[in-house]
N, C-alpha and C positions, 0 to 999 in steps of 0.2 A: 504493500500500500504506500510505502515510504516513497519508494522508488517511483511510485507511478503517478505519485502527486508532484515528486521533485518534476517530472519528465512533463508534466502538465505544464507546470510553472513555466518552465522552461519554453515550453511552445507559445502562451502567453504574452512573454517577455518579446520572444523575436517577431511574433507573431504585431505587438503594436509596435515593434522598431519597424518592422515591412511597413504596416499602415503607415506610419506617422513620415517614412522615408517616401511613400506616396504623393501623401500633402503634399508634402516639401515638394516632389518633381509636380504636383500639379500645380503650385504658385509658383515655382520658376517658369512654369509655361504661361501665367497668366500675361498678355488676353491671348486668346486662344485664337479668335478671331477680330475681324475687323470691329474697331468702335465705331458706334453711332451718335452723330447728335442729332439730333432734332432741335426744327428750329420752327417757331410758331408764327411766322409772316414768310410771304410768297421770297421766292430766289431774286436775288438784289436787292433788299432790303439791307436793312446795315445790322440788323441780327446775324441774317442770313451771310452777309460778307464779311462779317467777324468769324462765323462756324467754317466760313472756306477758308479762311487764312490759318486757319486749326487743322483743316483736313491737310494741307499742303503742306505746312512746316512739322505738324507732330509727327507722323509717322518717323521720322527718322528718330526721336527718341524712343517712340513704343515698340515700335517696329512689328508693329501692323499697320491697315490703312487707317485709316479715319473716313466715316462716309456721313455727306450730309444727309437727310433727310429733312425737308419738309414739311410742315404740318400748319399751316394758318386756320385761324379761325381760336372767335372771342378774345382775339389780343393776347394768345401765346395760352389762353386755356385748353385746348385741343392737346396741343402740347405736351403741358405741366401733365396734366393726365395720362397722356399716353408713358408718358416717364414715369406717373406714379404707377400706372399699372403693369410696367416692364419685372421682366426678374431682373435680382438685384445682383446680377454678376458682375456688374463693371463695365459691361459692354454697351451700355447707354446712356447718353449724358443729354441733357439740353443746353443750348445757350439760352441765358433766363437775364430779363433786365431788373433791377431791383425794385421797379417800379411795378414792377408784377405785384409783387409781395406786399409791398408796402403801401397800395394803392388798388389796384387793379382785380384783386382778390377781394376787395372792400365792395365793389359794384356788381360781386357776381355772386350766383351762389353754385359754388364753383361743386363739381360730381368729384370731388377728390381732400383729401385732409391736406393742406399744405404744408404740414408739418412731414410728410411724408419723403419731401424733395428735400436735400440742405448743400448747400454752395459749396466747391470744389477750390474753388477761386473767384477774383476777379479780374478781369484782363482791359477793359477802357473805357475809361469815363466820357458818355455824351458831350457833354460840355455843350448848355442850351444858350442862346446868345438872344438879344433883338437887334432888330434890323430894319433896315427901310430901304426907296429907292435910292440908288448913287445921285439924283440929281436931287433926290428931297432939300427943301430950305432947312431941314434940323440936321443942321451940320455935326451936333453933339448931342451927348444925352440929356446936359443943362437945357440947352432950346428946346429940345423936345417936349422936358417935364414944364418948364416955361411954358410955351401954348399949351399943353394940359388944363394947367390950372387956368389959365384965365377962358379957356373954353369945354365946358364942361359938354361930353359925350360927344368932342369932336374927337377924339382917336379911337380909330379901331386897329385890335390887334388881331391877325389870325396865328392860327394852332393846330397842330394835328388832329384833335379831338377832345373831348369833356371828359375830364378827369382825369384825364393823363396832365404829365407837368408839365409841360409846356403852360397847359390853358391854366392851372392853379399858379404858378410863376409869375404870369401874367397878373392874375388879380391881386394876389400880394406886393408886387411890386408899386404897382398904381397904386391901389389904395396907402401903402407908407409915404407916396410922394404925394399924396392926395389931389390924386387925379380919376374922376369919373369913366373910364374906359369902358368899349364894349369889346366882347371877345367873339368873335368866328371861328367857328370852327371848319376847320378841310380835312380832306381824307390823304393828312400825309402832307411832305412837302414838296413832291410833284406837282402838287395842285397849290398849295399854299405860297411857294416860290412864285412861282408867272406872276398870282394875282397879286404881290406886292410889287412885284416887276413893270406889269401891266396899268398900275394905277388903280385898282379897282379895291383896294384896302392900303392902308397909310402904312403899315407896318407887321410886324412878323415876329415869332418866338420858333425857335426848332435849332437842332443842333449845328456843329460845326460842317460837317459830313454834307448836310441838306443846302449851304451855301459857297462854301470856297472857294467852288471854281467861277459862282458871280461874282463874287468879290474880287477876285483876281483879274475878273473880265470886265471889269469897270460897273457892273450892272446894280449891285449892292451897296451898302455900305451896313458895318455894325457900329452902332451907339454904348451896346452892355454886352458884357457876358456873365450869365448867371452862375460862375463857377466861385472859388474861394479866394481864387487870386486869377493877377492877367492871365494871358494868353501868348502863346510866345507868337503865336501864328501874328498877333496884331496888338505888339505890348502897347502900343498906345490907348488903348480902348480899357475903360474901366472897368469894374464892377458897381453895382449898385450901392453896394456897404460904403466903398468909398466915400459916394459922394453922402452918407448920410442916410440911403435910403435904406429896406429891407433886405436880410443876408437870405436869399432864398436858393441858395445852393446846397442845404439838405436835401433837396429834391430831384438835383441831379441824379437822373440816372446812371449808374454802373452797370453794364454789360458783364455777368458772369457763367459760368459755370456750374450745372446743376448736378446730382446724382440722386439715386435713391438712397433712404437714410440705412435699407439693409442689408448695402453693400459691406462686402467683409471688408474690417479697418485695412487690412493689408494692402487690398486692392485701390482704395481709395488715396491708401498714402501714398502708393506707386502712380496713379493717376495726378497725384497734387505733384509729386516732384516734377513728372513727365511735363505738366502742362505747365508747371513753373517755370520750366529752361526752357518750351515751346512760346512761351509770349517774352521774354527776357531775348531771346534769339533776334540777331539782326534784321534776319529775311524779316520774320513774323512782324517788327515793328514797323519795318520801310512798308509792308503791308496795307497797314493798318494809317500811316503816316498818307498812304496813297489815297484812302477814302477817308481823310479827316478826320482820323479819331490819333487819340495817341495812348500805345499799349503801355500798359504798367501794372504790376502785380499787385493784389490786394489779398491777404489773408483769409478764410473764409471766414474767422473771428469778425474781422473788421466788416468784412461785407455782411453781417450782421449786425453789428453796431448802425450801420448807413443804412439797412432795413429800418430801424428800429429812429432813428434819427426823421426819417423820411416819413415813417407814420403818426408821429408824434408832430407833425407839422402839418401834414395834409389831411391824415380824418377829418381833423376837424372843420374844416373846409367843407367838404366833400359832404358829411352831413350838415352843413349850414346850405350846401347848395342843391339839396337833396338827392346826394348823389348815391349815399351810400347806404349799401342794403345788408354789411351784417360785420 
């Protein structure tokens, strides 16, 4: 009996060295296959051209592909869902704006816990600006907020849409400089760019990505940018806190990195390193520098802090403009 309980032990023993030698060769092989991201607005969007600039430079760290995938629809909820409902291997990520979270979850009732999804990274900050025509008489943001006030509900601003930050940006701003504004909203600023172009509205909020190459092409000009500090793109141009007015660059969106929360810590961490040296990487910034954003790493700590920053700003908003449903 001695013997055949030692000889048991024994088989035990090597028996979870085998296993556990397993593991081990099945995380050295992780990913197995190609990652996915998913991205919740149509191909060309500037979600969507931040996820190619991941698919193109990370493979050489992971060494797998990277593949985008697509998914629009309710402003990157189709998405988040479809990531929440993914297995949580590692093998599916979404690019998530933080303004999802912090806003955008607030006007829906969204088929998913969002506590489900949690940030990987974050890799480039929007950086929302206003703007007008290049030949506008408000040369600056002084003149601008000048005619303001002395003409009440003569500016109108347009915006991507209601409850996103552009159009909350907007009303904070005005109102600290106390100025009467109206806000329009566009579907995007393909459509919002012409019409301040065109004349058919005074002015404009949307990010840097959405005007640049007007600006450069004589057709724009910016007054603010809603970020925390200038812009190197146009260090002349202030921010609002500057001049006195409201700091509303909590609201800045961050473009990040999503996962499911039941991915094994391993894999995650391998993915955070991966994608850390993937937006840190030269190509990946000249990228990113090419459609007007600029990459930089943010902790997934911190990109929760700017979640949490961003809600504490806009709820309350949002239910004063009865925006928000839960």
């Amino acid at each position: 009996m001695k013997r055949n309980g030692k000889v048991l032990l024994v088989m035990l023993v090597v028996f979870q060295l085998i296993a556990s030698g397993f593991v081990r060769a099945e995380e050295k092989e992780y990913p197995e296959k190609a990652v996915q991201i998913i991205v919740g607005y149509v191909a060309g969007s500037i979600l969507d051209l931040g996820a190619r600039a991941f698919s193109k430079v990370a493979p050489k760290y992971l060494g797998k592909p990277v593949v985008v995938v697509n998914m629009p629809g309710a402003a990157s909820t189709v998405a988040c869902n479809e990531l929440a409902k993914s297995i949580p291997d590692g093998h599916t990520l979404a690019v998530v704006s933080t303004g999802y979270p912090s806003m955008t979850i607030h006007q829906q009732k969204v088929p998913f816990d969002p506590k489900t999804i949690i940030p990987v990274l974050g890799f480039a900050e929007l950086r929302e600006l206003l703007f007008v025509r290049a030949d506008s008489p408000y040369t600056t943001l002084g003149e601008l907020v000048t005619y303001g006030q002395k003409n009440p509900g003569a500016i109108k601003y347009g915006h991507a849409g209601k409850g996103l930050a552009p159009h909350l940006m907007g009303i904070l701003f005005f109102r600290s400089a106390n100025i009467k504004a109206t806000d329009v909203p566009y579907r995007g600023s393909a459509e919002l760019v012409p019409a301040v172009i065109g004349g058919h509205i005074l002015s404009g909020i949307t990010d840097v990505s959405g005007v640049k190459e007007h600006v450069q092409g004589g057709t724009l000009k910016v007054l603010a940018t809603f970020t925390n500090k200038r812009l190197k793109e146009w260090p002349e141009v202030p921010t609002p806190q500057e001049k006195g007015y409201a700091d509303v660059s909590p609201l800045n969106p961050l473009l990040c990195l999503y996962i499911h929360k039941d991915t094994p810590i391993n894999r995650v961490k391998k993915l955070h390193e991966v994608m850390k040296k993937t937006v840190e990487d030269p190509e990946f910034v000249k990228i990113l520098d090419s459609i007007g954003q600029k990459s930089e790493y943010v902790s997934p700590e911190t990109v929760k802090e700017i979640v949490l920053k961003a809600e504490n700003m806009g709820v309350p908003l949002l239910k004063e403009l009865g925006l928000f449903v839960k």
